[in-house]
C-alpha positions as CSV (number, residue, x, y, z in Angstrom):
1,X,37.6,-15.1,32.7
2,X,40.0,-15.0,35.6
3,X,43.7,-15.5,34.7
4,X,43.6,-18.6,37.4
5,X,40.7,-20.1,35.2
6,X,42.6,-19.4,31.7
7,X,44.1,-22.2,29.4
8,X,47.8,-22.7,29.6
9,X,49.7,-21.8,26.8
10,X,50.8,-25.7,26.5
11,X,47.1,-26.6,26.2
12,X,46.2,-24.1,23.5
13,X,48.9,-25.7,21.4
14,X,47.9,-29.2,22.3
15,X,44.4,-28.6,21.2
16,X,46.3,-26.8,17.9
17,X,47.5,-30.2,17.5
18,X,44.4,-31.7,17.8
19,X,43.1,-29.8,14.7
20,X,45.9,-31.1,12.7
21,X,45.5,-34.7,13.3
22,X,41.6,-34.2,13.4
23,X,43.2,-32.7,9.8
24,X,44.6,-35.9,8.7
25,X,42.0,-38.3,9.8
26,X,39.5,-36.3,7.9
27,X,41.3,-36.5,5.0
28,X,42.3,-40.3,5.5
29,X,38.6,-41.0,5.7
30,X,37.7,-38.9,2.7
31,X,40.3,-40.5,0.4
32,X,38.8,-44.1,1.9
33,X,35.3,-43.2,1.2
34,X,33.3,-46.2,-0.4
35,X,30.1,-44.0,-1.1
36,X,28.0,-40.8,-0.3
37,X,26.7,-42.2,2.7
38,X,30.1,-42.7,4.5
39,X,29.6,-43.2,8.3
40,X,33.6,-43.3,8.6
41,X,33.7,-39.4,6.6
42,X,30.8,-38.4,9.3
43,X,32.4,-39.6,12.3
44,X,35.7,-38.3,11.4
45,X,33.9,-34.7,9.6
46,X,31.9,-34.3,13.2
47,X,35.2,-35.0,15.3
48,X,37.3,-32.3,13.0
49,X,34.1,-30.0,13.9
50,X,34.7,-30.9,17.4
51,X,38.8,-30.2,17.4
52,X,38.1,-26.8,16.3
53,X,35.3,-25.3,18.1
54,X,37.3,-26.8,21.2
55,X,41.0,-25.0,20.0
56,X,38.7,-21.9,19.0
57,X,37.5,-21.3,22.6
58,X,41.1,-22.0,24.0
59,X,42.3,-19.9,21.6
60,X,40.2,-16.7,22.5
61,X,40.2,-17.8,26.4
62,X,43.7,-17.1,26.2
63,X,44.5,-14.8,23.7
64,X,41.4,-13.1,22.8
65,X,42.2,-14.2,19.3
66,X,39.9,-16.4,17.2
67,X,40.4,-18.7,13.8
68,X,39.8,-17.2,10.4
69,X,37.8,-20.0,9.6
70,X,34.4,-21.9,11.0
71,X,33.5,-25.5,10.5
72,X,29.7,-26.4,10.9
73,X,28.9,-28.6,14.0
74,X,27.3,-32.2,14.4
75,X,24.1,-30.1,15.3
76,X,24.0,-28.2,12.1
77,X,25.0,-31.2,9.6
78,X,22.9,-33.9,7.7
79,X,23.0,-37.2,9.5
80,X,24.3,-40.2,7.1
81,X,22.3,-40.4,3.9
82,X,20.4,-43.7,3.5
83,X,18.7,-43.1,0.5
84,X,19.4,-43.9,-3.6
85,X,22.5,-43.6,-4.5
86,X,20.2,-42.4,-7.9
87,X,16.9,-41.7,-6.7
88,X,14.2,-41.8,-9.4
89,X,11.8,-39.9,-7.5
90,X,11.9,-36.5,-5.1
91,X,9.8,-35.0,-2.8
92,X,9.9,-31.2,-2.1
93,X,8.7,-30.2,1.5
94,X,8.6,-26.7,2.3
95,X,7.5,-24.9,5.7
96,X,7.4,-21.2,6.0
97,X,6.2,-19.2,9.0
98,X,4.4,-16.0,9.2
99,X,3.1,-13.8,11.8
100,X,-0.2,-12.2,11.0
101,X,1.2,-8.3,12.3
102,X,-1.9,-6.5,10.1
103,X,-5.0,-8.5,10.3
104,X,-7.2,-5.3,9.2
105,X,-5.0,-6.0,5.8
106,X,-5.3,-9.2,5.7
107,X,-9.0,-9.4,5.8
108,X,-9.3,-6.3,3.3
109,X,-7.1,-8.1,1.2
110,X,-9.2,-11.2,1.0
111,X,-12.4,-9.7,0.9
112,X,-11.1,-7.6,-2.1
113,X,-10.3,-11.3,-3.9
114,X,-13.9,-12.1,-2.7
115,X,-15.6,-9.7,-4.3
116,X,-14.0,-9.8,-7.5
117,X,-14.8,-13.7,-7.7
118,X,-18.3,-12.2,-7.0
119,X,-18.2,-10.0,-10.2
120,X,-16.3,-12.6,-12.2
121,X,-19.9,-14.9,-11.2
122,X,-18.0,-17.0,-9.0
123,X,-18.8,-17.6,-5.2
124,X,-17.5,-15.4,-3.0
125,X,-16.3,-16.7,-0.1
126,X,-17.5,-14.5,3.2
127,X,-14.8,-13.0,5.0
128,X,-16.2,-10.7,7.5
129,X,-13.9,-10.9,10.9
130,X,-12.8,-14.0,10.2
131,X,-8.8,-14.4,10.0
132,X,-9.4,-18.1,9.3
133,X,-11.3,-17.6,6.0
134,X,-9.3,-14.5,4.9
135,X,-6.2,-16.9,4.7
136,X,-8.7,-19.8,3.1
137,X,-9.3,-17.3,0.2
138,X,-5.7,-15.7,0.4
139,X,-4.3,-19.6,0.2
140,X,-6.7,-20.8,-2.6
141,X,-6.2,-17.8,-5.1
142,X,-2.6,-17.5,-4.6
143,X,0.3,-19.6,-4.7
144,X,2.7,-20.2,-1.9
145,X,5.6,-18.5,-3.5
146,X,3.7,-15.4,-5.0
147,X,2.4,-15.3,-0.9
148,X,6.0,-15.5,0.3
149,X,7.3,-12.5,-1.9
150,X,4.2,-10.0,-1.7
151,X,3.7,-11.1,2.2
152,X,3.6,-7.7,3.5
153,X,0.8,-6.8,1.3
154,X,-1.3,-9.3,3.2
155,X,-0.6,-8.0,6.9
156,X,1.9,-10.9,7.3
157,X,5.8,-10.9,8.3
158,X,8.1,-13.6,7.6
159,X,9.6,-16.3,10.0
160,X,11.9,-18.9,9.6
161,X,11.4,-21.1,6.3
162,X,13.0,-24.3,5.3
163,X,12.8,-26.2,2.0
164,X,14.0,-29.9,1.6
165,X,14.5,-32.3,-1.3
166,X,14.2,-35.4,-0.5
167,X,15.2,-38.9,-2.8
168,X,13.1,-41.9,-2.9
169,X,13.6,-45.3,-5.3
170,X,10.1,-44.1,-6.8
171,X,6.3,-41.8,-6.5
172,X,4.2,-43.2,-4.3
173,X,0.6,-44.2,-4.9
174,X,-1.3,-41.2,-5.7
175,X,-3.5,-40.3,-2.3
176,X,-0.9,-42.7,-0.4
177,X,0.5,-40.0,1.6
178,X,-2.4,-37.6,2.4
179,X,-3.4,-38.6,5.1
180,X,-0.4,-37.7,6.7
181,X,2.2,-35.8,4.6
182,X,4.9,-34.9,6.5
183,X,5.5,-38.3,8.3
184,X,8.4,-39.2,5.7
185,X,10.4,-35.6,6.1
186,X,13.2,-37.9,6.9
187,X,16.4,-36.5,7.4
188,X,18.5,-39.1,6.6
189,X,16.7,-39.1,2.7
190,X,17.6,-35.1,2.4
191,X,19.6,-34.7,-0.8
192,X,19.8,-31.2,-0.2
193,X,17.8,-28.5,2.5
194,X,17.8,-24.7,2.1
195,X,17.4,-22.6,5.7
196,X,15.8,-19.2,6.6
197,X,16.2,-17.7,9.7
198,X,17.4,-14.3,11.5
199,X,19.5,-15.9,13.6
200,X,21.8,-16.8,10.5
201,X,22.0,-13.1,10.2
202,X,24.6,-12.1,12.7
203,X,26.0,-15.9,12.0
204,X,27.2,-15.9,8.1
205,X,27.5,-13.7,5.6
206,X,24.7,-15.2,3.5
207,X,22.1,-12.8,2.0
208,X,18.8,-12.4,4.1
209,X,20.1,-14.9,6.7
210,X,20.1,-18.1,4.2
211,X,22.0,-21.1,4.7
212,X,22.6,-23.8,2.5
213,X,22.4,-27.4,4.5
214,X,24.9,-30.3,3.0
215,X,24.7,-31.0,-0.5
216,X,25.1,-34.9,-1.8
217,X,27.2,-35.3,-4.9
């Protein structure tokens, strides 16, 4: 950046000042609170956000110096919970992505599972070429989790995963929601939501590029 094109010193401190009332309203608003769905706490936690990211940018623009701190965006926050303040139900939705890097593996893999069905006088499931039935068998003897820690044995590489939990007032009707499963991931009935990605890597300091979304208490 050009020195024409750089913040004045007068408005790095103004947006310094910014912080500190953003600062105070936060505060104000949390001491306020009537619940754990808030919208006055939001508003004022997303305009805080704002203040700094906005100072932050100043502050580097014109002194190549940044904050010791970093405060999460509108973009990476939970909207306003709506749900039970005590839910006596929860749903669990998880989504993990692979990439199917070996599919020689993969189908050895699950033609190996085959053929010991076979012996054990099951029916084996034929595999041949087909990707589509080596994950059918790979999916149906293991479970998800044992899949997601011994992935590379099955020709697979991780992507991003996510895992929400979800509140509702009760279960639903068994069968109600097969049809369509994943029509309720609302994020407004998240109690909590757990994130991996690479791009958290060069971002935080969590371990294997984790982050941990809003938690309700």
């Amino acid at each position: 950046m050009s020195d024409a094109a750089q913040p004045t010193a007068a408005e790095v401190r103004a947006a310094a000042e910014a912080v500190k009332a953003a600062l105070d309203h936060h505060l104000a608003a949390v001491e306020r609170r009537t619940g754990d769905d808030d919208a006055a706490v939001y508003d004022a936690f997303n305009a805080l956000a704002a203040a700094a990211e906005f100072y932050d940018e100043l502050l580097y623009d014109r002194y190549d110096e940044v904050t010791p701190f970093e405060i999460p965006g509108a973009d990476d926050s939970l909207p306003p919970y709506t749900g039970p303040e005590e839910p006596n139900a929860l749903s669990v939705m998880i989504r993990r992505d692979y990439a199917v890097v070996e599919p020689p593996r993969l189908l050895a893999q699950a033609q190996r599972i085959a053929d010991a069905d076979r012996d054990g006088g099951g029916t084996a499931a034929v595999v041949g070429s087909s990707v589509h039935a080596a994950l059918g068998v790979l999916f149906g003897e293991y479970e998800p989790d044992e899949i997601a820690s011994r992935h590379t044995e099955f020709g697979l590489e991780e992507g991003d995963s996510t895992l929400w939990v979800t509140a509702a007032e009760e279960l639903p009707e068994a069968g109600e929601w097969l049809g369509s499963p994943f029509d309720d991931a609302d994020p407004q009935l998240v109690v909590c939501r757990f994130d991996v990605s690479a791009v958290f890597d060069e971002d935080d300091d969590e371990p294997d590029g984790e982050q941990v979304r809003p938690t309700r208490v």
